[in-house]
DSSP file (Angstrom, degrees, kcal/mol; ACC not computed):
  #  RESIDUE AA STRUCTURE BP1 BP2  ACC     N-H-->O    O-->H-N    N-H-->O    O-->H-N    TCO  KAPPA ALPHA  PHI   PSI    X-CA   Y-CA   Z-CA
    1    1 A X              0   0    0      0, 0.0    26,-2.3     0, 0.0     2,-0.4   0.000 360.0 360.0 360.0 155.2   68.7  100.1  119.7
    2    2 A X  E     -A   26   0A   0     24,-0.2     2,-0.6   113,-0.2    24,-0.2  -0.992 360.0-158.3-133.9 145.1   72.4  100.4  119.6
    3    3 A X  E     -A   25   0A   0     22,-1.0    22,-3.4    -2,-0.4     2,-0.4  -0.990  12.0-168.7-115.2 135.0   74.2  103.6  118.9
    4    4 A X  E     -A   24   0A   0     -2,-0.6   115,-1.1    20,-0.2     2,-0.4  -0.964   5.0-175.0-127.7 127.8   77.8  102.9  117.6
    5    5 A X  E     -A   23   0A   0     18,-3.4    18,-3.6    -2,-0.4     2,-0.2  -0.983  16.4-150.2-130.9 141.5   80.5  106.1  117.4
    6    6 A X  E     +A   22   0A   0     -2,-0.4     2,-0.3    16,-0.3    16,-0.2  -0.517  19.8 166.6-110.0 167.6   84.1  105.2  115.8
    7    7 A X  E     +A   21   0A   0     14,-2.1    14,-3.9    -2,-0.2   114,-0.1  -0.839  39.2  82.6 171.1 148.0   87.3  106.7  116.4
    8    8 A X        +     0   0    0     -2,-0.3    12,-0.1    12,-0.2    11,-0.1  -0.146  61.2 140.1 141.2 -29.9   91.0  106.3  115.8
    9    9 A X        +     0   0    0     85,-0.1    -1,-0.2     1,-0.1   114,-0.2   0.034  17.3 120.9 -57.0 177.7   91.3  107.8  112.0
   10   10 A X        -     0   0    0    114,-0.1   114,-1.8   112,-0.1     2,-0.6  -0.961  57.5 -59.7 174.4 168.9   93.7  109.7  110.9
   11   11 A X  E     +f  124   0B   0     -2,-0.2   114,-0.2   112,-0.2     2,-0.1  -0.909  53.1 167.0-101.0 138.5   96.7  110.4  108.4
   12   12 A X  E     -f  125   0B   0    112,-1.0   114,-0.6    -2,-0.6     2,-0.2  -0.232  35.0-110.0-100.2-179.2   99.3  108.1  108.3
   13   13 A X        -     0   0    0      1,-0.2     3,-0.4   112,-0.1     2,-0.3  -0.362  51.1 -81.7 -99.6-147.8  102.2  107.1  106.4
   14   14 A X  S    S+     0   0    0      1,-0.2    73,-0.2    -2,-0.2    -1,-0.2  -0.688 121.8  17.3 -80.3 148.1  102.5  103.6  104.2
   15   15 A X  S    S+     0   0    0     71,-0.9    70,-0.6     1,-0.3    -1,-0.2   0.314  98.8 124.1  63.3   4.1  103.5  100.8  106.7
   16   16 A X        -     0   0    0     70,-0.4    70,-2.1    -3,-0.4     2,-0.3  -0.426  54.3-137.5 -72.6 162.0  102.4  103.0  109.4
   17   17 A X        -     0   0    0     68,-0.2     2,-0.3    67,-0.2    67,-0.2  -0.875  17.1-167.3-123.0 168.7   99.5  101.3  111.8
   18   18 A X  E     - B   0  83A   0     65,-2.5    65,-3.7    -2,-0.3     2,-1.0  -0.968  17.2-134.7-155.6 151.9   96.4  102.3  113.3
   19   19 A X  E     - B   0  82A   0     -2,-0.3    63,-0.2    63,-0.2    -2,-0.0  -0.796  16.3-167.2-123.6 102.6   94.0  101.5  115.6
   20   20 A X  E     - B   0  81A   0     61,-1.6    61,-0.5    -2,-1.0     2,-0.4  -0.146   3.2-174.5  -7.0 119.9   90.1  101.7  115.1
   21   21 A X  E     -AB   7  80A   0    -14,-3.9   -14,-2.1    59,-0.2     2,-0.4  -0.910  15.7-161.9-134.1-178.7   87.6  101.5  117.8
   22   22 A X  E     -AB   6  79A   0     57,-3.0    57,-1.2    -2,-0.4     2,-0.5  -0.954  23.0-154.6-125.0 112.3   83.7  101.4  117.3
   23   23 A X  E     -AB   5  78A   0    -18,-3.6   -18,-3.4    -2,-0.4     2,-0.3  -0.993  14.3-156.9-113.8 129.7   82.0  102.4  121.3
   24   24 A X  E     -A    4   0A   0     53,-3.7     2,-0.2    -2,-0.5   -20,-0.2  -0.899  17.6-176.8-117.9 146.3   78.7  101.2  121.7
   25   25 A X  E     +A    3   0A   0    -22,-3.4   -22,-1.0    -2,-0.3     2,-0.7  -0.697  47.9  28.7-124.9-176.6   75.9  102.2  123.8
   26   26 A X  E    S+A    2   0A   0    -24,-0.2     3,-0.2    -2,-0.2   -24,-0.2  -0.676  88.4  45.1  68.7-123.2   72.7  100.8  124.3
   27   27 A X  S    S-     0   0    0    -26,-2.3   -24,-0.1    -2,-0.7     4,-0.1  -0.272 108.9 -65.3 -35.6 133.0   71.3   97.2  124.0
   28   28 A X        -     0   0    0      1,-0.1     3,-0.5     2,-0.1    -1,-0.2   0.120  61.9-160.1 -39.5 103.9   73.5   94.3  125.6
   29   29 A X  S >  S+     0   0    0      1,-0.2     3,-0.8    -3,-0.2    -1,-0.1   0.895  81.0  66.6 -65.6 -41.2   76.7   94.7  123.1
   30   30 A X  T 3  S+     0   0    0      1,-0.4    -1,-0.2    44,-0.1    -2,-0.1   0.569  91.4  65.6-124.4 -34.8   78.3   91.6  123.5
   31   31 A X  T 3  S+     0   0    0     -3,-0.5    -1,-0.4    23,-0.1     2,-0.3  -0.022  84.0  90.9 -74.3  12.5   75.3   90.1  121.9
   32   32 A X  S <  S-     0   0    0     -3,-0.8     2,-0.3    68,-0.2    68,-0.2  -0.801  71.7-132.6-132.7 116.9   75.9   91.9  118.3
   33   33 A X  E     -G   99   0C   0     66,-2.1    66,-1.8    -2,-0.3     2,-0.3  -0.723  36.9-149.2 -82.4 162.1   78.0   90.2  115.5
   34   34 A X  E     +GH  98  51C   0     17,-3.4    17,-1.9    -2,-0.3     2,-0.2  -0.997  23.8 178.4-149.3 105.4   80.1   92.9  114.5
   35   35 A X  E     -GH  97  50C   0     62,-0.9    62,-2.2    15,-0.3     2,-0.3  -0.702  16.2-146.0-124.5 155.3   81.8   94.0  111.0
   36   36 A X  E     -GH  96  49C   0     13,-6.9    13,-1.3    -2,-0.2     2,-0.4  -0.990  23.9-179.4-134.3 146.6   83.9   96.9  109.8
   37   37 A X  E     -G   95   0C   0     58,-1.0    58,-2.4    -2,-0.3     2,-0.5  -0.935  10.9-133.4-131.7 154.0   83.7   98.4  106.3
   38   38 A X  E     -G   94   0C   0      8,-1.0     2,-0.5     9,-0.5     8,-0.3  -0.842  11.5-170.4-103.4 121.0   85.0  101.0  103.9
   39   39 A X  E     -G   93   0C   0     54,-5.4    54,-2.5    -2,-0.5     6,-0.1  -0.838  11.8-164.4-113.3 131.9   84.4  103.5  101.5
   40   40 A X        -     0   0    0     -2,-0.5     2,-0.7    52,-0.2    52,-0.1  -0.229  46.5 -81.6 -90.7 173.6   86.9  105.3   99.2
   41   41 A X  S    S+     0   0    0      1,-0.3     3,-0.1    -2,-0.0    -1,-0.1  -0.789 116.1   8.5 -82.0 116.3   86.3  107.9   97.7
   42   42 A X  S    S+     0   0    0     -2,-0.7    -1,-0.3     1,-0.4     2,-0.1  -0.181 114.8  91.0  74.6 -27.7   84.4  107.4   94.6
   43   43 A X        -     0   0    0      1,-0.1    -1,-0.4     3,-0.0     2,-0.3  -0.317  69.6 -97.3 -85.1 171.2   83.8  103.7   95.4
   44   44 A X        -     0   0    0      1,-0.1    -4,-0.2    -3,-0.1    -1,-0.1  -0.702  44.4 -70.1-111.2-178.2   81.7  101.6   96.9
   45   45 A X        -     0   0    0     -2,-0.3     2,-0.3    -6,-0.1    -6,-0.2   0.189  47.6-174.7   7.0 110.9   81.2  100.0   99.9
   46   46 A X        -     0   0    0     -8,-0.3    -8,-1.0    -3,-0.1     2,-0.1  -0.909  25.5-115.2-136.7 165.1   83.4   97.3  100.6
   47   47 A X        +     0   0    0     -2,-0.3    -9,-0.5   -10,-0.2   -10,-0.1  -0.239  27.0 178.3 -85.0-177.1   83.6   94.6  103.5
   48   48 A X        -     0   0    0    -12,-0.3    13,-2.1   -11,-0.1     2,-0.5  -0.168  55.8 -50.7-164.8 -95.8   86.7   94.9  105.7
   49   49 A X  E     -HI  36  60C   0    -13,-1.3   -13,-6.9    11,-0.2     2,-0.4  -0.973  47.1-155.0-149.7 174.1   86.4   92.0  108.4
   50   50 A X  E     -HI  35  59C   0      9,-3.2     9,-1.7    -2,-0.5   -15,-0.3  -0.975   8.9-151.1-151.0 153.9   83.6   90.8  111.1
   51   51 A X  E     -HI  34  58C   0    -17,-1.9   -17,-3.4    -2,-0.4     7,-0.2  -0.877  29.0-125.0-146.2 138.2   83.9   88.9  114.4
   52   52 A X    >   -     0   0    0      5,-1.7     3,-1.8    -2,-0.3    55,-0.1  -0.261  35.9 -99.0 -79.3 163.0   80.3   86.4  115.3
   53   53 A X  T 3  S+     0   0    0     53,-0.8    52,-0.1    50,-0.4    51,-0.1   0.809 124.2  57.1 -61.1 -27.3   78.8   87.1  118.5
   54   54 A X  T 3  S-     0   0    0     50,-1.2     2,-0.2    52,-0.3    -1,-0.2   0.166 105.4-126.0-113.8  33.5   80.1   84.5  120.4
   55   55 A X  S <  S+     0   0    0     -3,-1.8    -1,-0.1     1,-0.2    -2,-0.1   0.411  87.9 109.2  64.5 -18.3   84.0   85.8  119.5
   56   56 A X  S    S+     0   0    0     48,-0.3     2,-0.3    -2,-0.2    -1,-0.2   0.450  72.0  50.3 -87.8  15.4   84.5   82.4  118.3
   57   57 A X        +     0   0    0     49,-0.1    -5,-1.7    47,-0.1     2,-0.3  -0.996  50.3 164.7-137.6 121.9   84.6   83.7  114.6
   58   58 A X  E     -I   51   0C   0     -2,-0.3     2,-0.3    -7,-0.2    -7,-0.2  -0.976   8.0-172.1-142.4-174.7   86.0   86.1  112.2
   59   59 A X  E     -I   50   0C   0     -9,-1.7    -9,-3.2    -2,-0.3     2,-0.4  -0.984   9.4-173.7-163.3 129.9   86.4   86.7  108.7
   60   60 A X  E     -I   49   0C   0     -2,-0.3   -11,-0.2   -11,-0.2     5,-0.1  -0.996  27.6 -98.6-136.4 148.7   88.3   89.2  106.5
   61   61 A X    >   -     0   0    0    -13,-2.1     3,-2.9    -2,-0.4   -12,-0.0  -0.137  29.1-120.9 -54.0 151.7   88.8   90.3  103.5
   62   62 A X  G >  S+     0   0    0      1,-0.3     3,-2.1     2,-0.2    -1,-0.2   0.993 105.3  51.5 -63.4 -33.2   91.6   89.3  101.4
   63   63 A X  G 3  S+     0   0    0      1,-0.3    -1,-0.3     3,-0.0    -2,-0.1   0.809 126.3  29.0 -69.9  14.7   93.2   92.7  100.7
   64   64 A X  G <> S+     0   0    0     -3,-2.9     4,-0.6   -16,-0.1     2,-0.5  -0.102  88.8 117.9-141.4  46.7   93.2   93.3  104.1
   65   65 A X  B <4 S+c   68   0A   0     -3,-2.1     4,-0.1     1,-0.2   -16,-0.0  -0.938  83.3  25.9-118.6 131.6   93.5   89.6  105.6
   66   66 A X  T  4 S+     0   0    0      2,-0.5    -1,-0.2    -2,-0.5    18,-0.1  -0.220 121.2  57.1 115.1 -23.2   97.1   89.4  107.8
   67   67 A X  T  4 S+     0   0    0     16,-0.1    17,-3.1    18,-0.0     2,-0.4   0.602 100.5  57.9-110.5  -4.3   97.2   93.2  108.5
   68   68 A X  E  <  -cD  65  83A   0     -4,-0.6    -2,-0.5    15,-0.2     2,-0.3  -0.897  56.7-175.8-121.4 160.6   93.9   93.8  110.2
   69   69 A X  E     - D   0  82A   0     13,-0.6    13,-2.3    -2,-0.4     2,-0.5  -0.955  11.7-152.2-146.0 129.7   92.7   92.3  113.1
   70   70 A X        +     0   0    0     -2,-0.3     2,-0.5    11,-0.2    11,-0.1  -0.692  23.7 169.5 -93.5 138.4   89.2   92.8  114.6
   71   71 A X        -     0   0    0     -2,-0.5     9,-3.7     9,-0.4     2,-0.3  -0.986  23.0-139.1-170.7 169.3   88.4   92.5  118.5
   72   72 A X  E     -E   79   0A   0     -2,-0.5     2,-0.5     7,-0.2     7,-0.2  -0.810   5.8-169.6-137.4 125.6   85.9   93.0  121.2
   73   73 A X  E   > -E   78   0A   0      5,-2.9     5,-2.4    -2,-0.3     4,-0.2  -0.960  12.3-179.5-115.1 118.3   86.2   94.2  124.6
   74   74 A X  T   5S+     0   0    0     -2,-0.5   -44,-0.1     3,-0.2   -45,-0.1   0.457  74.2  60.6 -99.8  23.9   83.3   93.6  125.9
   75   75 A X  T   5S+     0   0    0      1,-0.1    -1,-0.1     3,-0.1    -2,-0.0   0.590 113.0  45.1 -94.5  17.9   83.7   94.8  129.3
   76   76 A X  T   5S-     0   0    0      2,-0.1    -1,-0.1    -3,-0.0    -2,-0.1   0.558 109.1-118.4-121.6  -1.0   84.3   98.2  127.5
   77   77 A X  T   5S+     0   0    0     -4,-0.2   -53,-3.7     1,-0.2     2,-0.2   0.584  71.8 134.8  62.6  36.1   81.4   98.1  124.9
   78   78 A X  E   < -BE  23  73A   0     -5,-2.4    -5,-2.9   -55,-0.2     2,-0.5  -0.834  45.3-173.8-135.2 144.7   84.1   98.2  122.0
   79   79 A X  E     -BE  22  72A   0    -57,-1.2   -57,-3.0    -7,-0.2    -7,-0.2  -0.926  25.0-174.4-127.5 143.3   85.0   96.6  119.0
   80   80 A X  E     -B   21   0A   0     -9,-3.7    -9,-0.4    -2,-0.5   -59,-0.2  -0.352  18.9-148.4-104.7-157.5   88.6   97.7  117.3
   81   81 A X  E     -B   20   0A   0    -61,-0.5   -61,-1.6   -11,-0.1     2,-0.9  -0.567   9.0-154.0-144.1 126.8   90.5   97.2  114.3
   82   82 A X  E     -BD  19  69A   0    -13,-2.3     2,-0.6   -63,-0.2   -13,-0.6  -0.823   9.3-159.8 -93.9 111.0   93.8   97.2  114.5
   83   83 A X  E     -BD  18  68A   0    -65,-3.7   -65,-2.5    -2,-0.9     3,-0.3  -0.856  12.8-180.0-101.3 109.2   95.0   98.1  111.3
   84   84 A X        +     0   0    0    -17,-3.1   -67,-0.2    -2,-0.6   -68,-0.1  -0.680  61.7  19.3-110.9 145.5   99.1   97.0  110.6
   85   85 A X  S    S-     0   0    0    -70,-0.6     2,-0.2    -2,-0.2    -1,-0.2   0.836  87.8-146.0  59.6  23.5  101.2   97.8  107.2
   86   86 A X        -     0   0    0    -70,-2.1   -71,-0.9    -3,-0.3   -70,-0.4  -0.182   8.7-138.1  11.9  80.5   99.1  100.3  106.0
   87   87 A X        -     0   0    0    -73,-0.2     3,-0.2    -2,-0.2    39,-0.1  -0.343  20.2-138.2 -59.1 139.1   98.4  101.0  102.3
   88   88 A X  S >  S+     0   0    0     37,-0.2     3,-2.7     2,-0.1    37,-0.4   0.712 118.6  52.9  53.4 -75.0   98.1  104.3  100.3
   89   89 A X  T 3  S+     0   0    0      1,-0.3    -1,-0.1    35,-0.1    -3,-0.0   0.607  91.8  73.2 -90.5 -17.1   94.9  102.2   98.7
   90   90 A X  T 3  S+     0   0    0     -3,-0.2    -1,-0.3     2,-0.0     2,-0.2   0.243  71.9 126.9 -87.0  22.5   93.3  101.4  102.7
   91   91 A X    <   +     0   0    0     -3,-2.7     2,-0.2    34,-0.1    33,-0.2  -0.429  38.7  92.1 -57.1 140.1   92.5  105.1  102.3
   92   92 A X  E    S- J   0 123C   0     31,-1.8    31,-2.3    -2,-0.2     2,-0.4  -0.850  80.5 -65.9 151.5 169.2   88.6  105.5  103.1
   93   93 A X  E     -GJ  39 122C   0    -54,-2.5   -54,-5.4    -2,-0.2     2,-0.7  -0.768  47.2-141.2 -89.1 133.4   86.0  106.1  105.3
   94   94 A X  E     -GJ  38 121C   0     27,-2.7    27,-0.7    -2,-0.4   -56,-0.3  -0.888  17.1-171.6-107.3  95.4   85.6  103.3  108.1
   95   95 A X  E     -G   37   0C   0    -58,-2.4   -58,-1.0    -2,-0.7     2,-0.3  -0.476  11.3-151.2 -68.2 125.6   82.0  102.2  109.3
   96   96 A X  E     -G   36   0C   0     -2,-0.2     2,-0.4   -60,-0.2    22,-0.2  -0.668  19.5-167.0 -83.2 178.4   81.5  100.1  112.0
   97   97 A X  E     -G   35   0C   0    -62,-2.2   -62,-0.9    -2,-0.3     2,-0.4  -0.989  10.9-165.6-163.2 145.7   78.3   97.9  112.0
   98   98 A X  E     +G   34   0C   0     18,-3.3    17,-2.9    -2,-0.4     2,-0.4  -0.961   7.2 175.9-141.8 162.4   76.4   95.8  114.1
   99   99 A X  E     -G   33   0C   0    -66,-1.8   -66,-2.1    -2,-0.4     2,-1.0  -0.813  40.7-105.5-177.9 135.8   73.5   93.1  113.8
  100  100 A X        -     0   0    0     -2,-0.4   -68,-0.2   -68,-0.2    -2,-0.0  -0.357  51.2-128.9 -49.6  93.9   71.4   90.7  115.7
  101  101 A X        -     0   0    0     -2,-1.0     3,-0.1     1,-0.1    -1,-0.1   0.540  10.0-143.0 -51.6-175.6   73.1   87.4  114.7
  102  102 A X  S    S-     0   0    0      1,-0.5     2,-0.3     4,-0.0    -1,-0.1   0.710  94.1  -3.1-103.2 -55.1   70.9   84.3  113.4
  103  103 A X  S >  S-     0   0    0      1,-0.0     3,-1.6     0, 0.0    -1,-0.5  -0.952  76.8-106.2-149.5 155.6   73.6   82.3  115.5
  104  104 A X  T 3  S+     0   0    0     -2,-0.3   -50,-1.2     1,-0.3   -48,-0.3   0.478 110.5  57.0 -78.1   7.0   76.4   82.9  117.5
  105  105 A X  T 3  S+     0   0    0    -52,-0.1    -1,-0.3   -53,-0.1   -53,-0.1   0.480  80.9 111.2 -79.9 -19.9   78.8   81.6  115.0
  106  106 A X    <   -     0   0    0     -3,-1.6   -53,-0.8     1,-0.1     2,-0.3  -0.212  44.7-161.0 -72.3 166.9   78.1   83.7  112.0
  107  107 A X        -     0   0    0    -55,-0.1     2,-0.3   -74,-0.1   -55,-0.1  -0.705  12.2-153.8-112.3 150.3   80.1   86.2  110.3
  108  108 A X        +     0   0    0     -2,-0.3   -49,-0.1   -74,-0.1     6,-0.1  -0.960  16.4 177.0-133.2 132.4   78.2   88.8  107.8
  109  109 A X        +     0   0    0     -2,-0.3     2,-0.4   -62,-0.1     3,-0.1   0.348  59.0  84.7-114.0  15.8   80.2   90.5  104.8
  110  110 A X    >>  -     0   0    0      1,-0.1     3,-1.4   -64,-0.0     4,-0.5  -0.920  65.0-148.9-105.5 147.7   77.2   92.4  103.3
  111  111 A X  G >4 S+     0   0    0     -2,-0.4     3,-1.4     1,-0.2    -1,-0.1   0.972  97.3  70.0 -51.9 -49.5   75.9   95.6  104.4
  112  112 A X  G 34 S+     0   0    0      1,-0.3    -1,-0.2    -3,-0.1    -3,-0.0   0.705  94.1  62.2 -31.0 -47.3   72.8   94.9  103.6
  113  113 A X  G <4 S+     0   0    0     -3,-1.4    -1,-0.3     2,-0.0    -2,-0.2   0.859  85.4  80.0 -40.4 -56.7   73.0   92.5  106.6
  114  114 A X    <<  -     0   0    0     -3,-1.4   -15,-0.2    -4,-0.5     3,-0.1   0.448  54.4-157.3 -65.1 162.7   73.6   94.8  109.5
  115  115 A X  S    S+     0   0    0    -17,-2.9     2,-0.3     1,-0.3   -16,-0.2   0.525  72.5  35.4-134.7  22.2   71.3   96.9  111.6
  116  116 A X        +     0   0    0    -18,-0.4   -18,-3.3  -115,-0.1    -1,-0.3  -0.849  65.9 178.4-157.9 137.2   72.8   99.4  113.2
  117  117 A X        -     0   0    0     -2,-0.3   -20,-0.2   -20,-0.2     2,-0.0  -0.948  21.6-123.1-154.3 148.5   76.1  101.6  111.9
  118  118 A X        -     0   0    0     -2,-0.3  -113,-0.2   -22,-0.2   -22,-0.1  -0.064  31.0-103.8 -72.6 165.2   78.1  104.3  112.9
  119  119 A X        -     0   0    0   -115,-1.1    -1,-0.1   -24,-0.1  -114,-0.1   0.690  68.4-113.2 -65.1 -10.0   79.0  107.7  111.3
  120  120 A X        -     0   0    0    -26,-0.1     2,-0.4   -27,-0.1   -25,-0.2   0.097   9.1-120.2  98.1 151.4   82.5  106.5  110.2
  121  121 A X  E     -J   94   0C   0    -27,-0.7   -27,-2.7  -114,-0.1     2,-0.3  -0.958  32.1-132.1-177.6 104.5   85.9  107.3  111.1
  122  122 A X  E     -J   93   0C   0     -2,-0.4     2,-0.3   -29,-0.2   -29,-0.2  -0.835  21.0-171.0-105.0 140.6   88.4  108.7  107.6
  123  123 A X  E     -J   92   0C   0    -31,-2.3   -31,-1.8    -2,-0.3     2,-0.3  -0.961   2.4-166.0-129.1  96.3   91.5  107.1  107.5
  124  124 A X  E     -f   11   0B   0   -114,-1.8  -112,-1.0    -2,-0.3     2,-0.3  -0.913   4.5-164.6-113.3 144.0   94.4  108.5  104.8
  125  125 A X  E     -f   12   0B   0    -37,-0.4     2,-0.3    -2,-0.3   -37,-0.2  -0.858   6.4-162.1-127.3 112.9   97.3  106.7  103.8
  126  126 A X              0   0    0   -114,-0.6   -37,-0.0    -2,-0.3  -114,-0.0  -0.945 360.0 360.0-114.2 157.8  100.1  108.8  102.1
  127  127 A X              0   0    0     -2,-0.3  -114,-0.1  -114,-0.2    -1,-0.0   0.331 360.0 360.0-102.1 360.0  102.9  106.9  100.0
């Protein structure tokens, strides 16, 4: 089992940044491919980026690909996002997520994948 708790949200302005993290406790973290997602209000889900187990991988989405960065400490049992340039429209709530990879190179963009996620972290953007 992994238990994963987020922190960092807040309100911001546009072009303001902010910085995520996901602390995890339980089962050997470091060993977890890792995603963050979002939900607005009224939508659904959506992917946001993911880092592989063995760090040597990530993947983001485009609306958010150049302004986010995902990363791992693992000697702190923590995954961030560092969120830069800040959107109005990257209002939402912000999961972290974790799951026992296939291999240590994948990324996973579906929820569906993951097995373990935290209670989520709201993040508003005013213009």
């Amino acid at each position: 089992q992994v238990q994963l708790v987020e922190s960092g949200g807040g309100l911001v302005q546009a072009g303001d940044s902010l910085r995520l993290s996901c602390a995890a406790s339980g089962r050997t973290f470091s060993r977890y491919a890792m995603g963050w997602f979002r939900q607005a209000p009224g939508k659904e889900r959506e992917f946001v980026a993911a880092r592989s187990w063995s760090d040597i991988t990530t993947y983001y989405a485009d609306s958010v690909k150049g302004r986010f960065t995902i990363s791992r400490d693992s000697t702190k049992n923590t995954v961030y996002l560092q969120m830069n340039s800040l959107k109005p429209e990257d209002t939402a709530d912000y999961y972290c997520a974790a799951k026992v990879p296939i291999s240590g190179g994948n990324v996973y963009t579906r929820g569906n994948e993951y097995d373990y996620w935290g209670q989520g972290t709201q993040v508003t953007v005013s213009s």
